[in-house]
N, C-alpha and C positions, 0 to 999 in steps of 0.2 A: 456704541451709539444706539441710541432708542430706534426701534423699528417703525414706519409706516403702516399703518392696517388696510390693508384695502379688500374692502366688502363688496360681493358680487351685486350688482341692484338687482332687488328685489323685483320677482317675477308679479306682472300687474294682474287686477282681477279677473278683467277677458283671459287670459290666457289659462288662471286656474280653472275658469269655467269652461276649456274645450278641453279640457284633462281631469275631470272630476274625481274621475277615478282613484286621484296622484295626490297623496297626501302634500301637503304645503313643501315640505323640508324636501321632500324625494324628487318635488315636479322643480323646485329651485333647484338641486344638486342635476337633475338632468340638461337643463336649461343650461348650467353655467359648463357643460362639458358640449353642446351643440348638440344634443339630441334633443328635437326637438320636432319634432312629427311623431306620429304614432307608430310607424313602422319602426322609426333611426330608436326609439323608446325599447319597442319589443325585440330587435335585435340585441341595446345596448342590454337588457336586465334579462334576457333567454337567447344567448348567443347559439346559433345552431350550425352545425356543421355543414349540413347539406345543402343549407339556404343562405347562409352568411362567406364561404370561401369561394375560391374562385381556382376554377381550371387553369391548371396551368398551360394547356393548347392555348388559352389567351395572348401567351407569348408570343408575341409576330415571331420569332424564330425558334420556338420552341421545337416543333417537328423535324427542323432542321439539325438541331443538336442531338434530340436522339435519335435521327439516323446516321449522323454522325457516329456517336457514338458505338450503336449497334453494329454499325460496318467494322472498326476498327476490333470489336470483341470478335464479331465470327472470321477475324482476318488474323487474330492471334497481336493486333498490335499493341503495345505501350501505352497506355493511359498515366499521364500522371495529373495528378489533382494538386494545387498549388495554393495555399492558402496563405494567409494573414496570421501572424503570433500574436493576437490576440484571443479572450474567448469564442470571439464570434465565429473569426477564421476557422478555429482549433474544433470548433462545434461544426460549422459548412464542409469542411474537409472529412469530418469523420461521417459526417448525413453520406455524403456521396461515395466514399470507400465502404464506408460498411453495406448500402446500397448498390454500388457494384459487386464487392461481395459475393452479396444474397442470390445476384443474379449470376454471375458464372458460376455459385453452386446447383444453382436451378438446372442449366445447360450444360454442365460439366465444361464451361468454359477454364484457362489455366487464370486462375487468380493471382497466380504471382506476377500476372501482367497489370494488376492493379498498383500505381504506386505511390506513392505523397513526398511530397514537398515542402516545406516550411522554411523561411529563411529566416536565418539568424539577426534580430534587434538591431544589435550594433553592427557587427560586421557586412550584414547587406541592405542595412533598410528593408525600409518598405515597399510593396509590392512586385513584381514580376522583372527580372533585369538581363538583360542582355548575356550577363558573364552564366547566369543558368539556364536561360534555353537555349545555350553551347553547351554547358554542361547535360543537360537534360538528351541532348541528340545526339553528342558523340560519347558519352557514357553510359546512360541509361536505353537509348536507343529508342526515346520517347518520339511520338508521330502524332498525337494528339493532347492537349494540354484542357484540363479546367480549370480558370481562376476561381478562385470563390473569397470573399471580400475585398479582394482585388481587382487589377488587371484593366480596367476602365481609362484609365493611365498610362499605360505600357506600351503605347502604341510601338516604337522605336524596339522594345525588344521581344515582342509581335510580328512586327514586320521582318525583325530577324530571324524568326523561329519560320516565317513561312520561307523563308531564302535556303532553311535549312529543315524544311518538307513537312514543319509541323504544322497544326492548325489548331488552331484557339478556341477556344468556349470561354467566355468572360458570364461570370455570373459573379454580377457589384452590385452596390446598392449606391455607392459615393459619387462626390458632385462630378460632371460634363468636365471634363475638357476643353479645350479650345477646338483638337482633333481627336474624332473618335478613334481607335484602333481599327483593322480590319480584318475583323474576328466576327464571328457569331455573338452576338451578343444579348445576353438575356440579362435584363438589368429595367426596373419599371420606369426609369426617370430618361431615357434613352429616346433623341426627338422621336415623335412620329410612334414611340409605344401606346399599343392600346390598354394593356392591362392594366387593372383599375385601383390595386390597390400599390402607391406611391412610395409607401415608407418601409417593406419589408427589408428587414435585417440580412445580411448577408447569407446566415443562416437559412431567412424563410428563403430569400431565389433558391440556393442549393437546394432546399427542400424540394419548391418544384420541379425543380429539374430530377430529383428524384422519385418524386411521383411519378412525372411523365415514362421515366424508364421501366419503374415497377409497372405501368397501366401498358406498357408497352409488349415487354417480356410477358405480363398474363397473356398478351392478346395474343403474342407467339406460340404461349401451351404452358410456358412456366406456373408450375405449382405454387402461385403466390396467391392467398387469400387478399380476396378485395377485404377493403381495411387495413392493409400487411401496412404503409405505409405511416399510419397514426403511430406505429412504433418508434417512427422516429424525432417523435415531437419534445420527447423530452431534450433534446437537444438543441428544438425550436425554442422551448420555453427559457431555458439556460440562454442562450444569444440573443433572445428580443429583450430579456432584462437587461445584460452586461452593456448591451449598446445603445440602451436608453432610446431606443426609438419610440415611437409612438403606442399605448395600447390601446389605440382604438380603431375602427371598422373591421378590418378581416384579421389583423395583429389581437386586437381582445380575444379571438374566436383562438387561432391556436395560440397565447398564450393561456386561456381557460383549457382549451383539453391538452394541452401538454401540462400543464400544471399535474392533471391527472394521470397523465402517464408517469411522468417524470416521480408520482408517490405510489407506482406500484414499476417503476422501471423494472426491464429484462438484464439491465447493462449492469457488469460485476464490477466494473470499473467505478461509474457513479455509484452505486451501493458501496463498494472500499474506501470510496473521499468520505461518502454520508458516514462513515462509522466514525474514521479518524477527525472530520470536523466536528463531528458531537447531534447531527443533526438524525431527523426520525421521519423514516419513510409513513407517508400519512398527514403529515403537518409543515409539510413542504409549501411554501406560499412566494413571492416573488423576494420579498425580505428574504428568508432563505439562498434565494440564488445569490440577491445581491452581497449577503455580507458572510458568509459562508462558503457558496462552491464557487460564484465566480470569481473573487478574490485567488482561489487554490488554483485555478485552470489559468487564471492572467500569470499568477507568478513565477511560472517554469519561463515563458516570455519575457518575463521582466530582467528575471535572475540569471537563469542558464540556456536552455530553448525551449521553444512550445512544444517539439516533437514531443516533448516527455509528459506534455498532455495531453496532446494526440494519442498518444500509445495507452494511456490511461484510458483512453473511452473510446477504443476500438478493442481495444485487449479482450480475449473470450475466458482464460485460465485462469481461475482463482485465486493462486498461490502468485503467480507474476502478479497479477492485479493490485493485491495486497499491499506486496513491496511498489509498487509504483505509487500508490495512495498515499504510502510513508513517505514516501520521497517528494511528493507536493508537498506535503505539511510540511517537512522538513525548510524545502525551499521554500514556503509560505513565511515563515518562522523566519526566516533569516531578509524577507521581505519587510518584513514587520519593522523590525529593529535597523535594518539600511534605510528605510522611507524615516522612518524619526529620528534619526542620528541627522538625516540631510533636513529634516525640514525642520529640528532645532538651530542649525546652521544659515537657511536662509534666513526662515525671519529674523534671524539676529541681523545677519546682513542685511537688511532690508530698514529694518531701522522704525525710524520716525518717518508715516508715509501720509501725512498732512498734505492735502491740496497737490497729491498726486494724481495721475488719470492713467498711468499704466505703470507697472509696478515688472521692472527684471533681478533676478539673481541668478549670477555664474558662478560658478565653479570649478577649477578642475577636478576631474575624478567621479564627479557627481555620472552615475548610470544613466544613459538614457531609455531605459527602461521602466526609470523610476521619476523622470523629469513630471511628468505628466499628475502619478497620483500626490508629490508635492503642492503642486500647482496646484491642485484643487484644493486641496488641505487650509493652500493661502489664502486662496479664493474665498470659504469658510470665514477667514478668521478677518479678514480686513474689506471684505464687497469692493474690492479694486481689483478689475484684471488683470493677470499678472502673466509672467512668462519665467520657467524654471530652465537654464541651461548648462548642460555639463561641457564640461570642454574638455580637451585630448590634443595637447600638443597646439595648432590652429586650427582645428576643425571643433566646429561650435556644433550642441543637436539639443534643439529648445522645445519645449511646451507650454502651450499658452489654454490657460481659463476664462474664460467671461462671463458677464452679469446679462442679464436679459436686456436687452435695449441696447446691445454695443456688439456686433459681428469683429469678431478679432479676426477673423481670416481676411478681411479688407485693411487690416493693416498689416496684412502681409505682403498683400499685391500690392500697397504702398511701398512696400521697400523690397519690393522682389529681385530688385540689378541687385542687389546683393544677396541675395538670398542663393543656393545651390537647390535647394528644393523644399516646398511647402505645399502645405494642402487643408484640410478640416473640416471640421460643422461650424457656425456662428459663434456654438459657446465653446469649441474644444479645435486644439489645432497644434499640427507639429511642424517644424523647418531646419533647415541643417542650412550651415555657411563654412566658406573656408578662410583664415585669414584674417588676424586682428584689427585692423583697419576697416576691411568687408563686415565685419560683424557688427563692429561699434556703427558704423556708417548705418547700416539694418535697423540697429534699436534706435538711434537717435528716428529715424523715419518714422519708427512707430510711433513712438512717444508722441512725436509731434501729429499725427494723424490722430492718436488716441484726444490729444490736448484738444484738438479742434471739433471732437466728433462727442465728444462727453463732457454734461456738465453736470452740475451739484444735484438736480433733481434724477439724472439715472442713476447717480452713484448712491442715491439714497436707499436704506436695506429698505425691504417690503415683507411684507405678509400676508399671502392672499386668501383669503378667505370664503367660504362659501355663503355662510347665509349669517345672521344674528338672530340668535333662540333666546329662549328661558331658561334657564333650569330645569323648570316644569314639563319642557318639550322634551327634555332626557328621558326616556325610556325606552324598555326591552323590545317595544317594537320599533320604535327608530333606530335603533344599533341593529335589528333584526334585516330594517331596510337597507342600511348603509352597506351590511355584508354583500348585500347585492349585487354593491358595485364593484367587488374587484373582480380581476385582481385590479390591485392597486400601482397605480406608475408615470412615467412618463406619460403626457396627456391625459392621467387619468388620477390626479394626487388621492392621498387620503380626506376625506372631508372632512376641514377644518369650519369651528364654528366660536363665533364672538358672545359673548352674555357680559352685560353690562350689571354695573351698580348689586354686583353679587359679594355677601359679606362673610369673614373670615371666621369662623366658630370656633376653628381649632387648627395651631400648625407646629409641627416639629421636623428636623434634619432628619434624615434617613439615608443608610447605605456608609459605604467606607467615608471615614471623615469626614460624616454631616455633609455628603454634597450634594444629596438630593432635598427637596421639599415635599412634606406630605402634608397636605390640606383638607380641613372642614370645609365646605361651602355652604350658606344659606341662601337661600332668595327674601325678598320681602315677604314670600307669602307662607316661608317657614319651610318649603320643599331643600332638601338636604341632599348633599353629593359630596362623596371625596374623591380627593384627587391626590395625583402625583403629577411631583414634575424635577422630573430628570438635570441637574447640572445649576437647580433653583434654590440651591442651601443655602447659599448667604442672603437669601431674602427674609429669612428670619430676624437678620438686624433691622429690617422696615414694615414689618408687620405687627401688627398689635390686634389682640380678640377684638373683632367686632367692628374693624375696618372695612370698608368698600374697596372694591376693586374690579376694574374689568380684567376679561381672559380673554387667550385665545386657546383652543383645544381640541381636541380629538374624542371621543369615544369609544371606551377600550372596556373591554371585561378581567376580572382580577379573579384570579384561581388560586384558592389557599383552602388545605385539606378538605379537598372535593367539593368545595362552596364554592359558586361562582356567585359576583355581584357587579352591578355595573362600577366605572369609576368614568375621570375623564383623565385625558392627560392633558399637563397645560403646553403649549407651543409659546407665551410670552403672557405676559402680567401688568398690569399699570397699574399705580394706587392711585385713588381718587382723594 
């Protein structure tokens, strides 16, 4: 289906003239991301540490937790830190162990009172449950709990752990409740929180809560260099990409200096993935995390369990590190080939999805581990939301994707009497049911909630775009300016741009089986650009020398023995 182009409107002339400064392209890509005052400007293009982050004593209960904490170390008790198998989790879990760590080496506290948690995909779900903070109290002897991308939820097996003398530290980032738990809780979306920045990753709260303990222990006498704390960013950086939150206000600031950290990390464990995934410390950018290390750290979750990521990037031994590195590839690899075996299988299932408005395939045997990255996969290929679910006997564990303009978690709470448990973000969401009659009853709810709540214009694909250039506008210093803005991400895309009535000088296939397109481009006024464009090989049946056509595209640089030139890439095509 041909996409929709939608062009940000152009920024008007009063507004270039109180930003003179701001070349057209640059003051338009600012404008169309909401930075728009001179300060929200000089922040977004010189993110600074000292002036852009925010203390974590902002936390209304922050002081409260590291005294908590503190007591329970100089009392010799039980910590254990409870996270989420995901990357996020897998990343907040290790921020905080490796962080305690640091400080019972400081103090000569017994580290082996430091301990983690991670529950198993399929067999425990998601988040904090009852059956382990029994387990955690009459086995492990645990007295204090940290969730971390969890636990916001758990009230019920919270209020069990205080019955059985433990006490909670919830650091979430996920939606409210109906009831909060009664736990300590450091979480920015929490009624009545002050703290300012809204959309931190599971990861960034761990962070702070890390901070606070290191800024605590110095204040004690511990041997911690101030700064000691940006060490652990590269782990910030890794979880604000995997969980797609926002990178903008105080999220751009540490994913820009965790970026940095993250290409000279201390951790042996991420340098043993960086080898076996093929990537180079130095040229590490968010694309890196996304299609590289977060994939390798999701998949021990998906496949086997997260611990074996976790153990990955707390691990200090080299020779252990190694083999743990092999052993995500390994289970990466076998991720690889189960997610496309099941997602050749549903869209067959799926069929012909004509004047559909929500799209399910079930399965038996299908992984819930892998429900979700199918579901996007679908999402991709047909712009209809959809939902992938494995089944097991009668017990149903689904994942649902959505298109901008259509919150899929409302049609969960549509059909919740059936549902056993559900949660999500607008565009990502998971739910488990028991019961084949319960389940069917669920999807039919949806469906009809989707039917009533979407029509042909959201279902229509889009392509949003920043601004409309020339040709002529293409140059080494406007790609110079664009590097500015990343990293690049969630809230913050790469900036795409439209150039019309530009004509075809030269084009032939490229790559395995002619599947790519490589392009001449001319302007009317004779200014010349080539281009690539990725999965655009059969457009050589519709192009002819000397044709017009609009793009849309990107601005990238092309390195071929030691020459660098500009090119663009194209994101979509129309012949005129």
């Amino acid at each position: 289906m041909p996409k929709k182009w939608l062009i940000a409107e152009p920024i008007t002339s009063e507004i270039q003239k109180q930003f003179p400064e701001f070349d057209r392209v640059v003051l338009q890509l600012l404008w169309n991301r909401g930075q728009q005052s001179q300060e929200q400007m000089d922040v977004f293009l010189g993110p600074d540490w000292s002036r852009d982050t925010y203390d974590p004593a902002l936390f209304l209960n922050m002081h409260t937790a590291v005294q908590r904490v503190f007591r329970a170390l100089n009392e010799g008790e039980v910590i254990t830190i409870h996270g989420d198998y995901d990357a996020d989790g897998t990343c907040g879990t290790a921020v905080l162990f490796i962080t305690l760590r640091d400080v019972c080496r400081s103090f000569g506290f017994d580290e082996s009172k430091i301990t983690t948690y991670i529950p198993h995909r399929e067999k425990e779900g998601y988040g904090l449950s009852i059956p382990t903070i029994e387990q955690l109290s009459s086995h492990d002897k645990t007295t204090v709990v940290i969730t971390v991308d969890c636990g916001i939820s758990n009230k019920s097996a919270i209020d069990r752990g205080k019955e059985l003398g433990i006490d909670t530290i919830v650091c979430d980032h996920h939606a409210m409740p109906v009831e909060l738990p009664d736990a300590t809780l450091i979480h920015p979306q929490v009624p009545g929180e002050t703290f300012p920045n809204k959309y931190l990753c599971g990861t960034g709260v761990a962070f702070k809560l890390a901070s606070a303990l290191i800024s605590e222990a110095r204040a004690q006498g511990a041997e911690l260099p101030e700064g000691f704390e940006k060490w652990l960013l590269d782990l910030v950086a890794i979880a604000t990409v995997t969980d797609v939150v926002p990178l903008t206000g105080e999220n751009r600031v540490l994913e820009t200096y965790g970026l940095r950290v993250l290409n000279k990390t201390r951790r042996i464990g991420i340098r043993k993935l960086l080898d076996v995934a093929g990537s180079t410390l130095g040229e590490l950018d968010t694309v890196s995390i996304g299609f590289q290390i977060g994939p390798r750290l999701n998949a021990a979750g998906r496949m086997t369990h997260a611990q074996e990521a976790l153990a990955l990037l707390i691990e200090e031994d080299e020779v252990e590190a190694s083999k743990l590195a092999m052993r995500l590839q390994e289970i990466n690899v076998e991720r690889q080939k189960a997610s496309q075996e099941m997602y050749l299988e549903a869209k067959a299932q799926l069929g012909d999805v004509t004047g559909l408005s929500l799209l399910v395939a079930v399965q038996e045997g299908w992984g819930a581990g892998l429900v979700g990255l199918v579901a996007g996969k679908l999402l991709g290929d047909f712009g209809i939301p959809v939902f992938v679910v494995g089944k097991e006997g009668d017990r149903y564990v689904g994942s649902g994707r959505s298109i901008e303009g259509f919150d899929i978690t409302q049609a969960l709470h549509h059909a919740k009497d059936y549902l056993d448990k559900f949660g999500g973000h607008p565009q990502a969401c998971g739910f488990s049911s028991h019961g084949n009659e319960r389940f069917e009853h669920a999807v039919e709810m949806m469906k009809r909630y989707a039917a009533e709540h979407i029509d042909a214009q959201t279902l229509e694909p889009t392509i949003q775009a920043d601004a409309q250039i020339s040709l002529e506008d293409i140059s080494w210093e406007l790609f110079d300016a664009v590097q500015k803005f990343r990293p690049f991400g969630s809230g913050n895309a790469t900036p795409l741009f439209v150039s019309r009535q530009v004509h075809v000088s030269s084009f032939a296939t490229v790559g395995k089986e002619g599947a790519h397109l490589k392009l001449g481009l001319e302007s009317q006024t004779g200014k010349r650009v080539e281009a690539i464009g990725f999965r655009f090989g059969e457009w050589t049946q519709k192009l002819t020398l000397g044709c017009a056509i609009d793009i849309v595209f990107e601005i990238q640089v092309n390195e071929w023995n030691g020459n660098r030139s500009l090119q663009i890439r194209i994101v979509d095509l129309q012949l005129l």
